[in-house]
Each structure stands twice: as structure tokens, then as C-alpha cells.
N, C-alpha and C positions, 0 to 999 in steps of 0.2 A: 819344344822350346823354339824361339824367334829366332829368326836371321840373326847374324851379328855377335851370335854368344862369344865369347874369349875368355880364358880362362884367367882367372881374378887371381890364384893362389891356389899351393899344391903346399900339404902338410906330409914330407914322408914319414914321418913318428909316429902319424895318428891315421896317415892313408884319409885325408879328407880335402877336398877338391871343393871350389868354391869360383861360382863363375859367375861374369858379367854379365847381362843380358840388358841391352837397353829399348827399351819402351817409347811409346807415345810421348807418356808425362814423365821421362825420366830412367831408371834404370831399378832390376833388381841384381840380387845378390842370390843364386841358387846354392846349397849345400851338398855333395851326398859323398859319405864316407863305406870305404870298404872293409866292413865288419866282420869277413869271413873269417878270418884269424881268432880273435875274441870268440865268436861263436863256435867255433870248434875247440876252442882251448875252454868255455863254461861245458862244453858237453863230457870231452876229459873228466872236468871236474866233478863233476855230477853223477859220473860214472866211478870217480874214488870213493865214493861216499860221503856221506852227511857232513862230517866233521874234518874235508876235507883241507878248509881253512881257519878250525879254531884256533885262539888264541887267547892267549893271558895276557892281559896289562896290571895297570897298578888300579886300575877300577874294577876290576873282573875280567870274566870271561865274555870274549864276543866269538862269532862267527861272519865271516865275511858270507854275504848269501848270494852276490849278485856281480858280475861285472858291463857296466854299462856305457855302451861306447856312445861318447858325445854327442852322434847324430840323433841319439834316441834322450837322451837329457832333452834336446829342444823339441823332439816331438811330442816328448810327455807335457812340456808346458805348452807348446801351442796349440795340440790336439784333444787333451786334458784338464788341460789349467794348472796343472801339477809341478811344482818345482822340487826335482830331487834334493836340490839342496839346502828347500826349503824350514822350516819352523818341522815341530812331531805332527801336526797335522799333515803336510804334506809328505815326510817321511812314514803315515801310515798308509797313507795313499799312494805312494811310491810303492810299497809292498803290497799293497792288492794287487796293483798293476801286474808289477812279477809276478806274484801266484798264478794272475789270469791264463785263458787259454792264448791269449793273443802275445805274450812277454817272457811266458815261460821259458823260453830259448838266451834269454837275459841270466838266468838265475845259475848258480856256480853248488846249487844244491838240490836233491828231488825231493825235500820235506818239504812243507808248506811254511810261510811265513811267516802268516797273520793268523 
């Protein structure tokens, strides 16, 4: 990173850091969150087993499969194209993602997806 970085904003709830860096033509906005929390509490989970987070509603039954900390929402769309919050196309694409070898560390389950 450049000279001059200062730090834009501190989220303690989400542990994510966000800092100024100014440029030539202007200035960017850097991101990066510390996920180690999340990540060891989806390994917990993974490790209770499958059905660690089912649940019943008034539609059925779901299974929570995944916990995904914000920093990795914006790298799934900007390195992806993928918006987890997207339309069911993107929500099936969000679960390849998890399945993959690169995201598995995201998922709150060791069964597969998709």
C-alpha cells in the first residue's frame, strides 16, 4: 500500500477495517476484515454434524449451510461476478462456490450443497 494510508473506519461487530489511501487521480477505499472468529466457529459447526443448524418454519425445513463473513460477499462479486444475495441463479452459484476447494472453510456443514 502507498504512503499516506489512514485509517477511514473501524467496525468492532464485524472486526472490519476500511482505509484511505490516496492516489494520483484521487483516493481508494481498502477493506479487510478479521474473520478468524467465523472461521473457527463454521469448523465447530461442521464438526457437530450435518444437521447442525436445521430448522423448521412455516415453509419447511431449511438448513443453514454456510456462514459468510462480508469481506468474502464482496469478493464473491468482484472476483466472481457472484452476488450472494442475489436472484437463485446467483444463489446457486454461491453454493458451488462453498462446495469448492477454495470456500469450503465458509460452509457451517461437511455435506455437499449443490
Amino acid at each position: 500500500m502507498s504512503d499516506g494510508k489512514r485509517l477511514f473506519d473501524y467496525d468492532p461487530d464485524t472486526k472490519t477495517t476500511t482505509w484511505f489511501i490516496p492516489t494520483d487521480d484521487g483516493f481508494q477505499l481498502y477493506t479487510e476484515q478479521d474473520v478468524s472468529d467465523i472461521i473457527e466457529a463454521n469448523k465447530a459447526k461442521q464438526s457437530a454434524g450435518a444437521d447442525y443448524y436445521k430448522r423448521k418454519s412455516c415453509e419447511g425445513e431449511y438448513w443453514r449451510v454456510a456462514s459468510i463473513p462480508n469481506i468474502f460477499v464482496l469478493k464473491f462479486l468482484d472476483d466472481h461476478g457472484v452476488n450472494v444475495y442475489g436472484d437463485q441463479d446467483h444463489v446457486n452459484a454461491t453454493m458451488r462456490l462453498l462446495d469448492s476447494s477454495d470456500y469450503r472453510f465458509l460452509k457451517t456443514t461437511d455435506r455437499t450443497i449443490v
